[in-house]
C-alpha positions as CSV (number, residue, x, y, z in Angstrom):
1,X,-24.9,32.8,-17.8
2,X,-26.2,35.7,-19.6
3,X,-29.6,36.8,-18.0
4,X,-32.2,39.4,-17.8
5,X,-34.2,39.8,-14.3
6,X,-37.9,40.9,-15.3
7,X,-39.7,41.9,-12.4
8,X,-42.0,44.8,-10.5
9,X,-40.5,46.6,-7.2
10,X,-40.7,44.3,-4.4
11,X,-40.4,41.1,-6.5
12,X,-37.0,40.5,-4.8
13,X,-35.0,41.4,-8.1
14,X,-32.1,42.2,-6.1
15,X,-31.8,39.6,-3.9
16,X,-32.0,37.3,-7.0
17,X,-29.2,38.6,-8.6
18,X,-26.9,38.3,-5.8
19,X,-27.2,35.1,-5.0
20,X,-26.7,34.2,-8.2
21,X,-23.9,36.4,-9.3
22,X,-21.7,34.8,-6.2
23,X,-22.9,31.8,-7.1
24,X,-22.3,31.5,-10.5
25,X,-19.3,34.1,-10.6
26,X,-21.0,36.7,-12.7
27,X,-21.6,40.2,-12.5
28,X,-24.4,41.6,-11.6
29,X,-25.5,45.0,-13.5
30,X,-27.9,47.4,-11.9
31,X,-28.0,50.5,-13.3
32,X,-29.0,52.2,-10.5
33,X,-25.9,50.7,-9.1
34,X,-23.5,52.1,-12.2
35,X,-25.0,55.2,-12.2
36,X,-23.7,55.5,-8.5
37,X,-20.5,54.3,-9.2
38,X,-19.9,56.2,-12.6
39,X,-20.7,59.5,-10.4
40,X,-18.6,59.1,-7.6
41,X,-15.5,58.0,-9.7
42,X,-16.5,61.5,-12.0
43,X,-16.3,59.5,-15.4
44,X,-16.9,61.3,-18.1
45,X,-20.3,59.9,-18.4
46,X,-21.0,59.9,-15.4
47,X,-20.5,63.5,-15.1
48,X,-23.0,63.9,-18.0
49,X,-25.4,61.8,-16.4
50,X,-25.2,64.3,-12.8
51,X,-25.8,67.3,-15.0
52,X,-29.2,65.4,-15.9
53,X,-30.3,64.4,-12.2
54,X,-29.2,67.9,-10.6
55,X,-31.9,69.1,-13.0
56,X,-34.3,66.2,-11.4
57,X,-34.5,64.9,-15.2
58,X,-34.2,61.6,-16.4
59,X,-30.8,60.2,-17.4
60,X,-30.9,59.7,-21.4
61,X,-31.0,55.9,-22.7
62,X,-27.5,56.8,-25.2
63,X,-25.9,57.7,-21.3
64,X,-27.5,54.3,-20.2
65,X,-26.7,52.5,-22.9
66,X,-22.8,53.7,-23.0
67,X,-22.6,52.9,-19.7
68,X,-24.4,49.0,-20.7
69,X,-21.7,48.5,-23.4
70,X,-18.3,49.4,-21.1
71,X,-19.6,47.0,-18.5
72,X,-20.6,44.4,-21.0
73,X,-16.8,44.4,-23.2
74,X,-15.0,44.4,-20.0
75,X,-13.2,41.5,-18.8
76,X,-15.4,41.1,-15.7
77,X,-18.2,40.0,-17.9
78,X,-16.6,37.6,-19.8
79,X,-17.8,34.8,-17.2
80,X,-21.6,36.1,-17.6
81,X,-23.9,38.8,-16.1
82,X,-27.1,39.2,-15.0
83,X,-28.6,42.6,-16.2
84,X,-31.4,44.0,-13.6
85,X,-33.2,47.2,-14.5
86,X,-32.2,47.0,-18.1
87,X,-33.3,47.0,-20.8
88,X,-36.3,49.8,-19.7
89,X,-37.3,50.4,-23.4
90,X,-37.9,48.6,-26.7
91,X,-35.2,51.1,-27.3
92,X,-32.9,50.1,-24.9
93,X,-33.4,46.1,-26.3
94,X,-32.3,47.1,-29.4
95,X,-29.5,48.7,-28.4
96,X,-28.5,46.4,-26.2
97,X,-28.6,43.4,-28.8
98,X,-26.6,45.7,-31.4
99,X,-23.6,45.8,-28.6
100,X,-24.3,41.5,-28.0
101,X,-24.0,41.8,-31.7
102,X,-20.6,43.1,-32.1
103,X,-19.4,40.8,-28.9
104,X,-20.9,37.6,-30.5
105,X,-22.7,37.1,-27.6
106,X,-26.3,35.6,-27.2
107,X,-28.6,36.1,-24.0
108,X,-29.6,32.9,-22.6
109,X,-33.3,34.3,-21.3
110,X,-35.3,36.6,-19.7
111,X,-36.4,35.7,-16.2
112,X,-39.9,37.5,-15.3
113,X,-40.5,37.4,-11.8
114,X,-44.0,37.6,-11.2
115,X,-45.7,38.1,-7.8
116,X,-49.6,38.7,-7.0
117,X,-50.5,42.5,-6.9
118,X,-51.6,42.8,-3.6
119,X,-48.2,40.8,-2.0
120,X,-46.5,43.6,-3.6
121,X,-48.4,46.2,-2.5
122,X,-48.1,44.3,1.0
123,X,-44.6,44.3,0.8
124,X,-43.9,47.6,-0.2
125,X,-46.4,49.8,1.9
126,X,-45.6,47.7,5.2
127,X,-42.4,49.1,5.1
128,X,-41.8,50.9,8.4
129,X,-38.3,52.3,9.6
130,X,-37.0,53.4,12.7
131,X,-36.2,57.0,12.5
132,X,-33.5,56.7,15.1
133,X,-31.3,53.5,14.1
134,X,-32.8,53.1,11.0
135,X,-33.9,49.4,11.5
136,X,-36.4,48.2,9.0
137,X,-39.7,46.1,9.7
138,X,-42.9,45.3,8.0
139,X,-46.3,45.8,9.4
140,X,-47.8,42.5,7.8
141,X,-44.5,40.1,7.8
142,X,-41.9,41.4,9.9
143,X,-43.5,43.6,12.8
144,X,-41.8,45.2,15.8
145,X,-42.4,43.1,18.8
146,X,-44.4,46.0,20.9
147,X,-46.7,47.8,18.2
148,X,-45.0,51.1,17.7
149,X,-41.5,50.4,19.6
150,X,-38.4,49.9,18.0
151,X,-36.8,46.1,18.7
152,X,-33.6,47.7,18.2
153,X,-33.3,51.3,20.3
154,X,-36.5,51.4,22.0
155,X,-37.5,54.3,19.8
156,X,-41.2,55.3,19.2
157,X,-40.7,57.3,16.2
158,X,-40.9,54.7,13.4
159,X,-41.7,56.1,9.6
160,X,-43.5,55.1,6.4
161,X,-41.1,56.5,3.5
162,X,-43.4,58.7,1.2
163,X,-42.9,56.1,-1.7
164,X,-43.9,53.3,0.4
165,X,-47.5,54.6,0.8
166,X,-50.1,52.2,-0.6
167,X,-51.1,55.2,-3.2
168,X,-47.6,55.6,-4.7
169,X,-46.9,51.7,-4.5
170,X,-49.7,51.1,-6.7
171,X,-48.7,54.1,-9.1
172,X,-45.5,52.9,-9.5
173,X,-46.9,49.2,-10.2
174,X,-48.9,50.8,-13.1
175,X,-46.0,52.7,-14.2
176,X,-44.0,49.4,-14.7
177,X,-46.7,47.7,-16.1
178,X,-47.0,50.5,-18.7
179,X,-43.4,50.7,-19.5
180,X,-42.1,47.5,-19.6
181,X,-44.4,45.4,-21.0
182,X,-43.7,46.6,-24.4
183,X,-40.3,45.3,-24.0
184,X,-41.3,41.6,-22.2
185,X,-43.4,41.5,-26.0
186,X,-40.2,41.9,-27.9
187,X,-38.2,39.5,-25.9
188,X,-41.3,36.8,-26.1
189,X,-41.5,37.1,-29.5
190,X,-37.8,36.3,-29.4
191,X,-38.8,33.1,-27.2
192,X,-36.5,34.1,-24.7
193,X,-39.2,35.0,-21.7
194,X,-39.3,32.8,-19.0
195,X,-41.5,33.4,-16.2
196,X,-41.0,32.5,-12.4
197,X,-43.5,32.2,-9.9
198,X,-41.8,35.1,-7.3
199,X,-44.7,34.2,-5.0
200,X,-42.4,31.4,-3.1
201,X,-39.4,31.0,-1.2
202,X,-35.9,32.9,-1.9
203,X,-34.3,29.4,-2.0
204,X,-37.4,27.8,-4.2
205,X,-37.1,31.1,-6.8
206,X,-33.6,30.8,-6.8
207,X,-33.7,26.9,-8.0
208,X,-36.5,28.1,-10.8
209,X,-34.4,30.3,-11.9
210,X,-31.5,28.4,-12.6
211,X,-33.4,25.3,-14.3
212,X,-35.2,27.8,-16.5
213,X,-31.6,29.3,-17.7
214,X,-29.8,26.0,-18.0
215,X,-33.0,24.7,-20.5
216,X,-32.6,27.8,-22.2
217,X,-28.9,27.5,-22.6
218,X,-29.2,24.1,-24.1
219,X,-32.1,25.1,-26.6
220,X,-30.6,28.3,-27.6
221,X,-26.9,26.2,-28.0
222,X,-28.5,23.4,-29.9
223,X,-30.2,25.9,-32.5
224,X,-26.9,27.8,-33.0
């Protein structure tokens, strides 16, 4: 299984990928996740990469990208991956099939996850946590069971993070939108875009998910 997850914040990208990475035995590549590793362990990109985000810039696609093609030689993704919040850029696609290139390896697909607009916003800018313990809730699907009271510590002093405010939300949607849809073009043009309805179930997405790479897998093996 070699995937792509597609899909705006809030579409449950994450949650995705680890069930199917246990499942499947595959790793599961965030780079958000790499980033953090490859600065705590001081690697020597990593270290370039801090020198970026100390200046509150954005880490360069060739840091990115070297950190893409270390994971994606290494042994551990010899079973299979599943790459979520990469490829960013048309940039970043064509990098990353010059290093599938030089591995002989094909992606299978690219899973969009789409969800409505407004469940996103929903989900996002419902978001409320509990200043004290730090339990999380959701004003529309998950609410504390006194208005205002922590379930948890009885606390009253439960916050909205900044980013979770319906404003930024739908900045940030836009921002995706803007960014990535250049690059959901390339791979479509590819016929490698698959889209999933995000709008259901975690188990129902899940099975979606794993019919649409299977059919993939046997197209993509019977044409090469």
């Amino acid at each position: 299984m070699r995937v792509i997850l597609f899909g705006t914040p809030g579409v449950g990208k994450g949650t995705q990928a680890k069930i199917l990475a246990e499942k499947y035995h595959v790793v599961h590549l965030s780079t958000g996740d790499m980033l953090r590793a490859a600065l705590e362990a001081q690697t020597p990109l990593g270290l370039q990469a801090k020198a970026y985000m100390d200046k509150g810039e954005l880490v360069p696609d060739t840091i990115i990208i070297g950190m893409i093609e270390q994971e994606l030689k290494s042994d551990k993704a010899k079973n299979g991956y599943l790459l979520d919040g990469f490829p960013r850029t048309v940039a970043q696609a064509e990098a990353l099939d010059k290093i599938l290139e030089q591995t002989a390896q094909k992606l299978d697909c690219v899973i969009n996850l789409t969800v409505l607009e407004e469940e996103v916003v929903r989900r996002l800018s419902g978001r409320i946590t509990c200043a004290n313990c730090g339990a999380i809730y959701n004003k529309f699907y998950q609410p504390p069971k006194v208005e205002g009271k922590c379930d948890k510590c009885g606390s009253t002093d439960l916050r909205q993070r900044e980013d979770d405010k319906e404003e930024t939300v739908r900045r940030r949607l836009k921002e995706y939108h803007a960014k990535t849809e250049p690059v959901l073009s390339y791979y479509r043009a590819k016929n490698l875009v698959a889209d999933v309805d995000a709008n259901k179930t975690i188990e129902e997405v899940t099975k979606a998910i794993e019919t649409l790479t299977l059919k993939q897998q046997a197209t993509s093996h019977s044409h090469g």
